[in-house]
N, C-alpha and C positions, 0 to 999 in steps of 0.2 A: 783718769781721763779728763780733760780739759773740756772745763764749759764755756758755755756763753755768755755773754758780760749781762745781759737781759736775767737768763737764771740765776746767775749769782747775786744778781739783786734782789730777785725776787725770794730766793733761797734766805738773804741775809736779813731781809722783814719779816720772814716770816718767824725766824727762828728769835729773832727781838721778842715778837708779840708773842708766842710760845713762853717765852719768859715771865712777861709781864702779867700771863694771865693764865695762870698755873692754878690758881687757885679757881679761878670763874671755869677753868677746863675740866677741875675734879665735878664743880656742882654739877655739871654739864653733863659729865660720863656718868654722876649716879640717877641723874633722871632719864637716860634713856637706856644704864640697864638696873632696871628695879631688882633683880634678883642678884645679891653681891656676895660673896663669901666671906664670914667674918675677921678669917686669919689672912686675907691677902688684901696689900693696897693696892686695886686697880691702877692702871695707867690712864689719867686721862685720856677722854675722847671728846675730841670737838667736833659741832656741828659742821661741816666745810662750808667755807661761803662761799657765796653765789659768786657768777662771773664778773660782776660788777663791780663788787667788793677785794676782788682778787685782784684786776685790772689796777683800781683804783690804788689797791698794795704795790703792786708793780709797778706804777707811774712814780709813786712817790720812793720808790725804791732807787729808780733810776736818776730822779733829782736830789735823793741824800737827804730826804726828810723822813723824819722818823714815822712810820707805818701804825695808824690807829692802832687802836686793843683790839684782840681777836680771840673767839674763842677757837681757832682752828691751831691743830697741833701739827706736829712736824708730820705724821703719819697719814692726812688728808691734803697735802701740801696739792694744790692743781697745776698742770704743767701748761706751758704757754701753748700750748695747741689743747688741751681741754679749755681755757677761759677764751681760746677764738671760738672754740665749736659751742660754750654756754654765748657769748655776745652775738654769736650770727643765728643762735637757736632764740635768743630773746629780740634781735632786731626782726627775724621774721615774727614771728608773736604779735611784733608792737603792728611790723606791716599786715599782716591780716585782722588787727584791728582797726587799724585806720584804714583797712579796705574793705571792712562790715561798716563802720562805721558810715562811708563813702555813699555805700550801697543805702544804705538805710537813707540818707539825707535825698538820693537820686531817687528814690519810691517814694519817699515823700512828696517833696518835689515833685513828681509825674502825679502822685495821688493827686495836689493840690491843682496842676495844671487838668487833670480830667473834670477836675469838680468847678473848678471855674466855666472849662468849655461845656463842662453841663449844664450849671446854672446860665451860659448862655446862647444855650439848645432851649434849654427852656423858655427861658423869657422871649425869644424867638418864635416859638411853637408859642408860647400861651398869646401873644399880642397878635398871631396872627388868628387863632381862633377866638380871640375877646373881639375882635372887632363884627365878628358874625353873634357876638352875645355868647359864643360858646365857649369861654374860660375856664367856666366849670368844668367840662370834660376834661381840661387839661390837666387841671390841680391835684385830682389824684395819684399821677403818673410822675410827680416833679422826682420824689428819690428816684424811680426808675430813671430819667433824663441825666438828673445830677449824678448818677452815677457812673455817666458813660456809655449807654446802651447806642445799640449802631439804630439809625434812623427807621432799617426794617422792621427789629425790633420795639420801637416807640408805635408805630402805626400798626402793626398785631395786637401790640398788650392796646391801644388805644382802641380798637373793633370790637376787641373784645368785652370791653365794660357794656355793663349793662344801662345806663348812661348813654352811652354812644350809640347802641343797636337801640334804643325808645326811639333818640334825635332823630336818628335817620332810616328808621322803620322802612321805611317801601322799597330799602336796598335790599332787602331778606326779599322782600316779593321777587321784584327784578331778579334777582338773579336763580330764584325759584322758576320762574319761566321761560328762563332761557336770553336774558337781556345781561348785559353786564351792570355792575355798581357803580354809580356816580361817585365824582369824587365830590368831596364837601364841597366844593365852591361848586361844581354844575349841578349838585342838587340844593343849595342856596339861591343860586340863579336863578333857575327855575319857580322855586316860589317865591322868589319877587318877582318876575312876571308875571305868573297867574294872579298874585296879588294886586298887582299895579290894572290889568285887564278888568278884574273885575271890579275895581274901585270906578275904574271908568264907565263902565258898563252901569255901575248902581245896585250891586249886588250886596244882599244883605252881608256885613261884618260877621256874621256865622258863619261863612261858607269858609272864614278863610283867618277865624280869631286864632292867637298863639297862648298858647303854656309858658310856664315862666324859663321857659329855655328853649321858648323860641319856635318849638315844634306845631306846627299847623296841621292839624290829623284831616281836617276837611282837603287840603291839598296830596294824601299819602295814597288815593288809588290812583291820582290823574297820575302822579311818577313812577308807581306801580305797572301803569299803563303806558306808560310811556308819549304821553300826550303831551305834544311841543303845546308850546303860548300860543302860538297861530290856530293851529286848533282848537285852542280852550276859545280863543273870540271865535271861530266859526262856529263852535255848540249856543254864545251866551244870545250869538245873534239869532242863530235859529230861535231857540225857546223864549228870549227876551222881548224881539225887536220885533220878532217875526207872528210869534202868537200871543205873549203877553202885552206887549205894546200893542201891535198889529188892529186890524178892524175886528171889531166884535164878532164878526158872523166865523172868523176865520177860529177864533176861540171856540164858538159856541160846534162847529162842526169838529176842530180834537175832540172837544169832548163825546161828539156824538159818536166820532170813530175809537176814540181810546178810551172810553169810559172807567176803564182801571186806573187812569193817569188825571188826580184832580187838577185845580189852576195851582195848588202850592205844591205840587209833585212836579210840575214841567221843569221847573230848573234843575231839581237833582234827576232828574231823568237824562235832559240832554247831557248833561255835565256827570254820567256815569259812563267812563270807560269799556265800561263792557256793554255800551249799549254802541254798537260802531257807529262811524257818523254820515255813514252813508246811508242806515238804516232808518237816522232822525229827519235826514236831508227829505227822506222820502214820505217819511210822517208829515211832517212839515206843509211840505207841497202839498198831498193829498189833502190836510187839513184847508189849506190856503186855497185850492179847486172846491173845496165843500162848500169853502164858504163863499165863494165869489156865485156860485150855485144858489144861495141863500140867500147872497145879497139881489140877484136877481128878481128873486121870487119862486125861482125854482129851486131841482132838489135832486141829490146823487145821494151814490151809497160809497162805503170806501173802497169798494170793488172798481167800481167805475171811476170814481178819483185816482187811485193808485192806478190805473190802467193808464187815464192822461196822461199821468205824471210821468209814466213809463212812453210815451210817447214826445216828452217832451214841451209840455204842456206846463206853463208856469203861471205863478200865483198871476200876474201883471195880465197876462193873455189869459187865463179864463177867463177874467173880471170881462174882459173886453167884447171876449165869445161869448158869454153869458148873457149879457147884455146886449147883445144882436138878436140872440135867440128866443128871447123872451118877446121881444119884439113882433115877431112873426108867427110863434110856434103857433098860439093858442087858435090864430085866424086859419094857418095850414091844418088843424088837425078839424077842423069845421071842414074845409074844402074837401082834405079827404073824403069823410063821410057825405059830403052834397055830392058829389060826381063817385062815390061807391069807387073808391080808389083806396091803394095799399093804405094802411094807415100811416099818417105823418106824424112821429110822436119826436120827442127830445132825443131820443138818441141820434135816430135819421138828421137831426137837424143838427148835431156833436158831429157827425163825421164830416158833412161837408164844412162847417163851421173850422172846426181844427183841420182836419184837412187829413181825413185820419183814412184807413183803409174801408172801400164802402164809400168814399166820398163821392166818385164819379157818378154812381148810382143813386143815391143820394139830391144828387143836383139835379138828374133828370126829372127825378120825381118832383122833386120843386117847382121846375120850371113847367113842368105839365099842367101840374094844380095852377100854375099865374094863365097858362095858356086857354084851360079850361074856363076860366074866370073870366077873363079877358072875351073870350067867344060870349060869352052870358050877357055881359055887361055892356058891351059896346067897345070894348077895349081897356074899360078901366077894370083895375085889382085892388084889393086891402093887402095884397103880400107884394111889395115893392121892393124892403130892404130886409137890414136883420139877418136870423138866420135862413130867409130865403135869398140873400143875394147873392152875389159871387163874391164879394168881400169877404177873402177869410182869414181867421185871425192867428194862426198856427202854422206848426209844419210837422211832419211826421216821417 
């Protein structure tokens, strides 16, 4: 049968190198069979070579150069369709190395680019909370950042340090009541302006000193409570402006109506959320009716103060009524008794004065005792104005 000029070349290297290494072929054959019989001389056996080696026999076969030494014998000779199927079994080899290889350098590369955009995720995240003083909470999250975590996950693990629930304490309230959780800037916000308020106001630096991270505990029920700035200056001004600054009588009567409540309890009294502020509004006034009562020379209870007040009756207009009433009362409650008439006492002379229910009635009898007076005297009276006139200082 007639070959092909390829095999025959290959055929005629190989059978050179069979020759020349007859003797490397026998060491060959007795290391790979250890058990030899003494009376027979094995035929050599060679190792076959690889497809590379064969190929490489084969090229030089077909240019006419003589064919390395080999230990391969005529009996492992490989055919040119086994050294394609060892070259295409070893070029895919080399290619799923260099395509692990590929992969490896592309996850790194991706590692490296995650950990850059972490580290600036981070430096992101920490520059925005250093600037509130709050850095620290960030620090201990940096591997979690650096790693890649998606931003939901940074602000969970971030709530959840105990660190972060001290700082922002009165969001566990809030949201214990039924209010939702600031986020860190609206509850920053927040106490910088009850800060700023009360600086202005002149309230003592206790009400509103920080921790070394910042945390202001004297500001954690007003946010708790959910008490806007505007608020906080209508509490500072009621308790401050209103009875701490205010005229002495207006102090001297809180105390006689709130006696539980010293002069160093009023400020955290107003400025307690759970004390509402309609409720203070109305302490307030009554105090401020007490004492314009006082400043007079007369005198109420916080029954009858809280009743003005509830009528509408303000600190400015008692002083005013108060002051009419004094005027007059003492000479009305004389005439009463000279003419054996209803008594004329302060209250009677409160309703026409404010202008309260009772008033019309009120003014008769007034105007009876000038009439009676008047019949006595010739026409002249001691009750001309004050709480007997028709000037009156209210409305109801």
């Amino acid at each position: 049968m007639a070959i092909s000029k390829e095999e025959k070349a290959v055929r005629d290297a190989l059978a050179k190198l069979e020759k020349d290494a007859a003797a490397s072929d026998a060491a060959v054959a007795r290391m790979n069979q250890p058990t030899v019989t003494p009376k027979v001389q094995s035929e050599p056996v060679a190792t076959p070579k690889t497809a590379a080696q064969a190929m490489a026999d084969y090229r030089a076969g077909e240019r006419g150069q003589t064919v390395p030494t080999s230990t391969t014998s005529t009996a492992n000779i490989l055919t040119p369709e086994q050294i394609a199927a060892q070259l295409a079994a070893a070029q895919a080899a080399s290619a799923a190395a260099n395509a692990a290889e590929l992969a490896n350098q592309q996850k790194l590369a991706e590692a490296e680019r995650l950990r850059r955009a972490g580290q600036s995720a981070y430096d992101v995240l920490f520059t925005e909370f250093n600037q509130y003083g709050l850095g620290s909470l960030i620090e201990p999250l940096k591997n979690l950042i650096t790693s890649g975590a998606s931003s939901s996950e940074l602000t969970l693990a971030l709530r959840q340090t105990e660190a972060y629930k001290k700082r922002f304490a009165a969001n566990a309230q809030r949201v214990a009541s039924g209010l939702r959780a600031l986020s860190e800037g609206e509850y920053i916000a927040l106490e910088d302006g009850y800060q700023t308020i009360m600086r202005n106001y002149g309230i003592p630096s206790s009400f509103y000193a920080k921790d070394s991270m910042g945390r202001q505990e004297g500001f954690e029920k007003l946010i708790a409570g959910d008490v806007k700035v505007p608020e906080l200056e209508q509490r500072i001004i009621l308790g401050k402006e209103r009875v701490l600054n205010g005229p002495p009588q207006t102090k001297q009567a809180f105390r006689q109506f709130f006696p539980s409540i010293t002069d160093d309890d009023i400020l955290g009294y107003v400025l307690d959320p759970e004390k509402g502020l309609q409720d203070i509004k109305r302490k307030v006034t009554a105090a401020e009716i007490g004492g314009a009562a006082i400043g007079a020379g007369l005198s109420t209870d916080l029954t009858r103060a809280e009743q003005l007040a509830g009528y509408g009756i303000t600190g400015d207009i008692a002083r005013q009524g108060y002051s009419n009433i004094a005027s007059g009362l003492e000479r009305g409650r004389q005439l009463s008794g000279i003419y054996q008439q209803s008594p004329y006492n302060q209250q009677i002379a409160e309703q026409e004065v404010f202008n309260l229910e009772g008033g019309t009635e009120a003014a008769r009898e007034r105007k009876k005792l000038i009439g009676l007076e008047k019949s006595t005297f010739g026409g002249k009276t001691g009750v001309t104005s004050g709480a007997l006139s028709q000037n009156r200082a209210g409305s109801y």
